[in-house]
Structure formats: C-alpha cells, structure tokens
C-alpha positions as CSV (number, residue, x, y, z in Angstrom):
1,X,-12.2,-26.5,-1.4
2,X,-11.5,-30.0,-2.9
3,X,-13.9,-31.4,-5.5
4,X,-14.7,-33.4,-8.4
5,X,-16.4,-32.7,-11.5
6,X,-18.5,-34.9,-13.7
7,X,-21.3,-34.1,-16.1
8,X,-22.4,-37.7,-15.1
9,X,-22.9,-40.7,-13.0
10,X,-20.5,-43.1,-13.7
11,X,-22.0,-46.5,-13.8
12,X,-20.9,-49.9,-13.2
13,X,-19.4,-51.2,-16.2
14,X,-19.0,-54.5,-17.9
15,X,-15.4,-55.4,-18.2
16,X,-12.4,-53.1,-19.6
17,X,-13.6,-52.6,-23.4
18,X,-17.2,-51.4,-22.4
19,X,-15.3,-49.1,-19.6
20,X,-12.8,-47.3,-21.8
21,X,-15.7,-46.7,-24.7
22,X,-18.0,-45.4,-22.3
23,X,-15.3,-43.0,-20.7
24,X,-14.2,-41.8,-24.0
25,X,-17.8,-41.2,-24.6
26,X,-18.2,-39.5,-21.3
27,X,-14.8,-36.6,-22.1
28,X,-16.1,-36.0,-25.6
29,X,-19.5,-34.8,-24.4
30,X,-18.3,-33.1,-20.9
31,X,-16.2,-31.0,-23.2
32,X,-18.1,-30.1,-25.5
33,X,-20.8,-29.3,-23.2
34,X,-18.4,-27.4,-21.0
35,X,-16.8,-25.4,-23.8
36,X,-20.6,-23.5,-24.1
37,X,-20.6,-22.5,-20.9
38,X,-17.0,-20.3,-20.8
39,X,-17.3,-16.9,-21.3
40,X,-16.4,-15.2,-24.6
41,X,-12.3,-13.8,-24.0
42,X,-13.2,-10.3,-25.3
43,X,-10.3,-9.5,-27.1
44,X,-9.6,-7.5,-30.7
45,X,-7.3,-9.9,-31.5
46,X,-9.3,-13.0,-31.4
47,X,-12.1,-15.0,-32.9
48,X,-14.3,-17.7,-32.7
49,X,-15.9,-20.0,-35.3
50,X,-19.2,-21.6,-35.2
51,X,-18.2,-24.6,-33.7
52,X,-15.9,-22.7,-30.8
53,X,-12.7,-23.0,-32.1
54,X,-10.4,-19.6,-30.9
55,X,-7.9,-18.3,-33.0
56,X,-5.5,-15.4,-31.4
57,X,-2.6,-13.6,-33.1
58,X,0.4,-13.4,-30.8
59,X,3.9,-12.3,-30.8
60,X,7.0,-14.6,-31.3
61,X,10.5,-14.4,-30.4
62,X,13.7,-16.6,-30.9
63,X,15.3,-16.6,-27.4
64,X,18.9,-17.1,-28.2
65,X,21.0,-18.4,-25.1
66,X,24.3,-20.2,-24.6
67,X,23.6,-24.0,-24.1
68,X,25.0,-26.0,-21.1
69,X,28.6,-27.6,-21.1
70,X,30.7,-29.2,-18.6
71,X,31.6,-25.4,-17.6
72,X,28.3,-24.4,-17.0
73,X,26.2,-22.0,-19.5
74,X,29.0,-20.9,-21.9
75,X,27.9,-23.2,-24.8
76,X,27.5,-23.0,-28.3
77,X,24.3,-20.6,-28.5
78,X,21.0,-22.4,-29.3
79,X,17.7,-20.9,-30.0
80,X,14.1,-22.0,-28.5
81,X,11.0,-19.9,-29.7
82,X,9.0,-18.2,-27.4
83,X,5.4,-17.1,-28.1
84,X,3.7,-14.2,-26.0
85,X,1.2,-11.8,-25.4
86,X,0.0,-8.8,-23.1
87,X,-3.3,-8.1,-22.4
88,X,-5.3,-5.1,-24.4
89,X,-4.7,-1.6,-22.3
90,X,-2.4,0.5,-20.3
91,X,-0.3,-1.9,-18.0
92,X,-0.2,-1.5,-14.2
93,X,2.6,1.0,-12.6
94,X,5.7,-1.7,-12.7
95,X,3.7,-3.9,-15.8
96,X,1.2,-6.8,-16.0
97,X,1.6,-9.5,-13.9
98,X,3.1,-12.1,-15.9
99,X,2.2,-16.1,-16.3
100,X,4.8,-18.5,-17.6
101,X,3.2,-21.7,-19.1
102,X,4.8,-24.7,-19.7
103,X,3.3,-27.3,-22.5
104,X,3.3,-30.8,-22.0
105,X,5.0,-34.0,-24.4
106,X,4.3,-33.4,-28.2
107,X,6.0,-33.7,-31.4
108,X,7.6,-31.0,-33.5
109,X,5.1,-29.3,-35.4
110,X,2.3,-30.1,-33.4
111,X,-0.7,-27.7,-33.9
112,X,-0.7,-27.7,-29.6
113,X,2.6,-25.9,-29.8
114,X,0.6,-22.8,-29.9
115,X,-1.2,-22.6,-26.8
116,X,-3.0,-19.2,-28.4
117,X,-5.2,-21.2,-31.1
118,X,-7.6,-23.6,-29.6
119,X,-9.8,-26.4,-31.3
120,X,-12.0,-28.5,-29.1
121,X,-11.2,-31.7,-30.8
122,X,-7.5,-31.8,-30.1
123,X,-6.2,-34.2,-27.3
124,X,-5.2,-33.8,-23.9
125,X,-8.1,-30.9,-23.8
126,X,-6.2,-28.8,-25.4
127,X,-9.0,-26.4,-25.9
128,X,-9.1,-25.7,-21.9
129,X,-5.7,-24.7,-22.2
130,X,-6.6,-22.4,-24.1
131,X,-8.9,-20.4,-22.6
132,X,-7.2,-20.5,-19.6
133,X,-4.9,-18.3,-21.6
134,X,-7.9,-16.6,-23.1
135,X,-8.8,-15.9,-19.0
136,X,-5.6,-14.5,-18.1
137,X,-5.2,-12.0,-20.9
138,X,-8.5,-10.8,-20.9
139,X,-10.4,-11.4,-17.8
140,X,-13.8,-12.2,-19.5
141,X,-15.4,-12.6,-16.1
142,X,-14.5,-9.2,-15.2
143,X,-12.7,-9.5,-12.3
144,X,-10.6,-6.7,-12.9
145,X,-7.2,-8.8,-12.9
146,X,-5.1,-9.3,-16.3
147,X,-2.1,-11.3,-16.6
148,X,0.7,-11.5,-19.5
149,X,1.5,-14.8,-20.9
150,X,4.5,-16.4,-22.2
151,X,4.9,-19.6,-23.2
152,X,8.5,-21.1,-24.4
153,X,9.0,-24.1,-26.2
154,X,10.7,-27.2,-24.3
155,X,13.5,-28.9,-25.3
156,X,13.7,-30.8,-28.9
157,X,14.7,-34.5,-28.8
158,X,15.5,-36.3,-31.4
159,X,14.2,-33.5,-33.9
160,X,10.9,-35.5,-33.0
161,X,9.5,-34.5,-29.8
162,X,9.5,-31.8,-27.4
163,X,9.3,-32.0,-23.5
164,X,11.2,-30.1,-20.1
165,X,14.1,-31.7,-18.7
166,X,13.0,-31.3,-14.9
167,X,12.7,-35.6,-14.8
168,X,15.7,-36.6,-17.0
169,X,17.9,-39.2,-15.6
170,X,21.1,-37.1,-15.3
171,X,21.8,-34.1,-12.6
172,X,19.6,-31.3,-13.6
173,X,22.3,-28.6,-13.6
174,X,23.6,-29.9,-16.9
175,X,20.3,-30.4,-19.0
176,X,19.9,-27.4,-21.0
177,X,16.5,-26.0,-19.0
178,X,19.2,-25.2,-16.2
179,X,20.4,-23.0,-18.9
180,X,17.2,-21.4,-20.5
181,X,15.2,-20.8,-18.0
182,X,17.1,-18.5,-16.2
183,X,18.1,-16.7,-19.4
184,X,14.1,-16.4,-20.3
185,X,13.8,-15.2,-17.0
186,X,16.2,-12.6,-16.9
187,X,14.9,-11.5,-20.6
188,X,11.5,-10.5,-19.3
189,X,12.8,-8.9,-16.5
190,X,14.3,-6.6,-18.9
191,X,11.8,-6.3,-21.1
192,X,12.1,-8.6,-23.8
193,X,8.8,-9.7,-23.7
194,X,6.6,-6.9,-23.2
195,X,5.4,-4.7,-19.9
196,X,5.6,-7.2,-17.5
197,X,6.3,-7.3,-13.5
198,X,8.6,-10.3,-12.8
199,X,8.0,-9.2,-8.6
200,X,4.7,-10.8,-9.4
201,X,5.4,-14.0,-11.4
202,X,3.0,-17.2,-11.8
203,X,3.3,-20.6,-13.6
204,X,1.6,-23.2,-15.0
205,X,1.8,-26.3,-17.4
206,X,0.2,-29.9,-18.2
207,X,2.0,-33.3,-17.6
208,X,5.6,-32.7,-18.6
209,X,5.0,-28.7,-18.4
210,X,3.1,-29.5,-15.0
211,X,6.3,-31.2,-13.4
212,X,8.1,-27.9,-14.6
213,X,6.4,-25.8,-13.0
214,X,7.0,-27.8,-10.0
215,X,10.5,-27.1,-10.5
216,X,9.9,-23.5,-10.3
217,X,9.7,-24.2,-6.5
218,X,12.4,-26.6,-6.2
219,X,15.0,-24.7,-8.3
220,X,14.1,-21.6,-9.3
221,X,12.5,-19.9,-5.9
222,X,15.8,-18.9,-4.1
223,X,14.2,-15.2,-3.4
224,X,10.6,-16.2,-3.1
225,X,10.1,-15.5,-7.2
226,X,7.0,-17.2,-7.5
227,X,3.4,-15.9,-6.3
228,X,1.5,-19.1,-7.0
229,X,1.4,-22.8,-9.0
230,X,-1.0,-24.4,-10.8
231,X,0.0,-28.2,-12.1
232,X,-2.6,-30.1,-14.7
233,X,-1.8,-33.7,-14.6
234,X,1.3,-33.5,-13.4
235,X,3.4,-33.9,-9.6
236,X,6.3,-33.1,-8.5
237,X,9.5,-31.4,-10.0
238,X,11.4,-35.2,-10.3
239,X,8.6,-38.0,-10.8
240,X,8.0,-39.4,-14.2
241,X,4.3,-40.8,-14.1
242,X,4.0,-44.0,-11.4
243,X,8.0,-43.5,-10.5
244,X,7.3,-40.8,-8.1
245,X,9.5,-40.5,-4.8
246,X,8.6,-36.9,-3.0
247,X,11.3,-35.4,-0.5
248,X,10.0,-35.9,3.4
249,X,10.7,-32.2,3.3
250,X,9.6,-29.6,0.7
251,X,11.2,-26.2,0.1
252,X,9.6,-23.6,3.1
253,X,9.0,-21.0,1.0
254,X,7.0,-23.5,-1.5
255,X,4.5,-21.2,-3.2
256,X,0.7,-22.1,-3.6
257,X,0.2,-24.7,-5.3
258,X,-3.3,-26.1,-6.9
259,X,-3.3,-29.4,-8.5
260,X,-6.1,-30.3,-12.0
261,X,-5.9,-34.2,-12.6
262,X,-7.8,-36.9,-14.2
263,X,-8.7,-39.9,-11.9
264,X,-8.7,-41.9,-15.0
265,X,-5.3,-40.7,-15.9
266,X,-2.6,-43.6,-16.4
267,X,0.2,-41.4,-17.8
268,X,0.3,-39.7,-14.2
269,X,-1.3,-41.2,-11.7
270,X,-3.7,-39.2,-9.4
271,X,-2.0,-41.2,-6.2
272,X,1.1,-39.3,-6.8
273,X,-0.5,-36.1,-7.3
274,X,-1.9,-36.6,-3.6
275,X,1.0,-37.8,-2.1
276,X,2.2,-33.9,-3.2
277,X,-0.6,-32.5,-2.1
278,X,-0.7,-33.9,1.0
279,X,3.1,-33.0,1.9
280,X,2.2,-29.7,0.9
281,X,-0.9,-29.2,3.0
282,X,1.2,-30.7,6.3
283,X,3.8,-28.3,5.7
284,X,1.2,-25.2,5.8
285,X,1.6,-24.3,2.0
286,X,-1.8,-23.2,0.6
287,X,-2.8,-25.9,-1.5
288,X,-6.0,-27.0,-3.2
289,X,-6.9,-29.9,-5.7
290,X,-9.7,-30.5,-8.3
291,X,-10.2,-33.8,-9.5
292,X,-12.1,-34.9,-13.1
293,X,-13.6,-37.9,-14.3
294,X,-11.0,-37.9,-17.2
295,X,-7.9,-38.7,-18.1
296,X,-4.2,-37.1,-18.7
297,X,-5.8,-34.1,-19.9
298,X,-7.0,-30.5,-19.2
299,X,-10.5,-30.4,-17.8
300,X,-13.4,-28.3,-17.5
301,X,-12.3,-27.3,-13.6
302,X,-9.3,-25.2,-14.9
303,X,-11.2,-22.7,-16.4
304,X,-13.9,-20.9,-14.6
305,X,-14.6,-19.9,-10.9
306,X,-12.9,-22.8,-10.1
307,X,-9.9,-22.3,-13.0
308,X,-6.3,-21.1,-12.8
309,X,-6.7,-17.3,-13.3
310,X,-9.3,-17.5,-10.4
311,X,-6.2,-19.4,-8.1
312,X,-3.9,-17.1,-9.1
313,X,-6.1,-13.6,-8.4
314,X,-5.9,-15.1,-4.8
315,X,-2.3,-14.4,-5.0
C-alpha cells in the first residue's frame, strides 16, 4: 500500500525562507520523535546511549580485486574495504540470507561510512539507516527472519569522495564497479564473509547507493539473483537526480522493488522515482512506494512495519 508519512500538517507558508526553516524544523522533530518509537535491536554486540545513539562492533575486510582495463578485469589489483556482520545464532541449513547495502555520496572519512554506528544528528537520516541494519540482523520485532549484511565501500574520487559508478558518463563495463561487484559477489558465495546464502540475496542503498541497487536488476540479475529491492531517494540504475530517462521496457525478471523518497527532495526528484515506479507496476513487477515529508534523506517509513526488512520478509 502507498502512503505518506508526516508527524504534521504542513501549512501554507510565507515565501521560500519561512518554508525551508519550517521544514528543517519539521525533519528534526519527526526524527527524533520517530527514533523513540523503534524497537531496541537486541543484540550483545551493541549499545545505546542516553540520547539513542547505537554503536555496533562489526567485522572488516579488504576485498582485493583486479581493477578494470581496456581488456576487461585483469588490472592492477586495488582494494575497497568491506564492513559485515551476521546475526547472533546458528545460521539456517545453506546460511543467513544475506543483504547487500549500498551507501550514498560522502567524503572519505566520513563518520556515515560505517553504516553499523548510528547518531541521530547526522544528515541524510543516517540514523534510519541504521537501524534498518539493526532490523535485519536482529529482528527486534520478532518476526522470526534474520538477514546478514554487507556493506562495501564505493568507489574513491579524487581521494575526496566516495560514490557507485552505475550513472557515470562513460559505458559501464569499464568503470571499476563492473569489476568489484562481481568479485564481492563471488567472495560471499564462497564464504568470505560469513554463513550466508547468496540463492537468497537482497539489496538496498540511499541516493547514489539507491541507483546501485537499481543496477542489481539491470546488470547483475542474469539468473534471477536478486529476491527483492529497496531504493531510498534514489531511481533508476542510469539517472543522476532530474536527468532521468527510463527504458520503455524494463528487464522481465525485475525483482521487487519498493521505493523511500522525500517529496521535498531536490537532489532526486520524487517525479522520477514515479516515473520508475510506474513502469514497474505496468510491467507486473511487485512494487510499492512510501513517500515523506522530507528531503534526500532516510525517513522514519524505512524502518518499522512499513520498513525494508518488513519488504524483504515478503520475499
């Protein structure tokens, strides 16, 4: 079911400085409002401070692959980290189900490199991030389903920033995701990275991380890989924010896909989020959307009964 989420009534405003004051105004207190009402992740390895901050230990790995060339993947070997984590218990016959997610644009060093550590003032709601995570590992709502999670670093440009190549202007069989990717992939599958079942694979990610995991469909789904999607603030595999141009036809074996978005986010427009949305639901691909009142950001609706461990359990 489609919906939208607001702690409040937004109210007719008086011109653009009054508007953006009051909407910054209006995130701050949905979130921390929200943030109260998630269940504790119970989990040995993590804590909580006073003012709901999570800290989590993890493991890390440097995934050593051969970097893309005019030849193909026969490059100079590069590293990316890799951080990961299986839940607490025995695994399922086969292992746990495994979630890959994929952050969005930030700069080297960034505290939100580390998906596993929350704190609710960082931007683009990092916090709901999170404890999405938090969800997946450790099923506070007691559902009964557990996932594993890893989460790989994107790219580095210019020793500055960090973000997926699925959008960059040249063919994406040279960038060096058409390397990594499938090299992460294969890793898990044997094992690199815990217990995990790569028969039952999910993704997710938030505005550059959410076009990636669009690109799991478009690119990496040959065989049907992928059980289900979730994109936050992102579209699909090729736009980059308003420039948005979505094939008449989308892959048939598309997985489901639900979509998180802002309607006050100008990185990524919501229209192009709907036009994705709507191919997808004329094509017969499951599909669902929840909408926020804020901006290029994670939101209260992707944790929750209405969250991303609850769309993929469907799966």
């Amino acid at each position: 079911m489609e919906r939208t989420h607001g702690l409040f009534m937004l109210r007719s405003m008086r011109g653009a400085a009054a508007s953006l004051g009051k909407l910054l105004a209006l995130t701050a207190i949905t979130a921390a409002a929200s943030i109260a009402h998630v269940p504790d992740a119970q989990a040995a390895r993590c804590n909580r401070d006073s003012i709901g901050n999570w800290k989590c230990s993890f493991q890390e790995r440097k995934h050593t692959f051969n970097s893309n060339s005019l030849f193909g993947c026969v490059g100079m070997p590069i590293s990316r980290h890799v951080r990961y984590e299986v839940p607490e218990g025995t695994p399922p016959a086969g292992g746990w189900p495994v979630v890959f997610y994929y952050n969005g644009f930030v700069a080297v060093g960034s505290p939100q490199q580390n998906p596993f550590d929350s704190r609710w003032w960082e931007p683009f709601g990092a916090v709901y991030g999170s404890r999405v995570l938090h969800e997946l590992l450790d099923d506070p709502r007691g559902t009964g389903k557990k996932y594993a999670v890893i989460a790989a670093e994107a790219p580095t440009v210019g020793f500055v920033t960090q973000f997926w190549d699925t959008n960059v202007p040249f063919p994406y069989e040279y960038s060096s995701d058409a390397c990594f990717l499938p090299d992460l992939f294969e890793e898990a599958k044997m094992g690199a990275y815990g217990p995990v079942d790569m028969t039952k694979r999910y993704a997710f990610g938030i505005s550059s991380g959410g076009y990636n995991t669009s690109r799991m469909a478009v690119t990496f789904n040959k065989n049907s890989e992928w059980s289900a999607l979730a994109i936050v603030a992102g579209s699909y595999a090729t736009c980059s924010g308003p420039l948005c141009f979505i094939p008449d036809k989308l892959p048939s074996n598309h997985p489901p896909t639900k979509f998180y978005h802002g309607v006050f986010d100008f990185v990524v427009p919501v229209t192009t989020m709907n036009r994705y949305h709507e191919k997808l639901k004329s094509q017969g691909v499951p599909t669902d959307r929840e909408l926020h009142y804020g901006g290029h950001e994670f939101g209260p609706p992707t944790v929750g009964r209405s969250g991303i461990k609850a769309w993929f359990d469907r799966f």
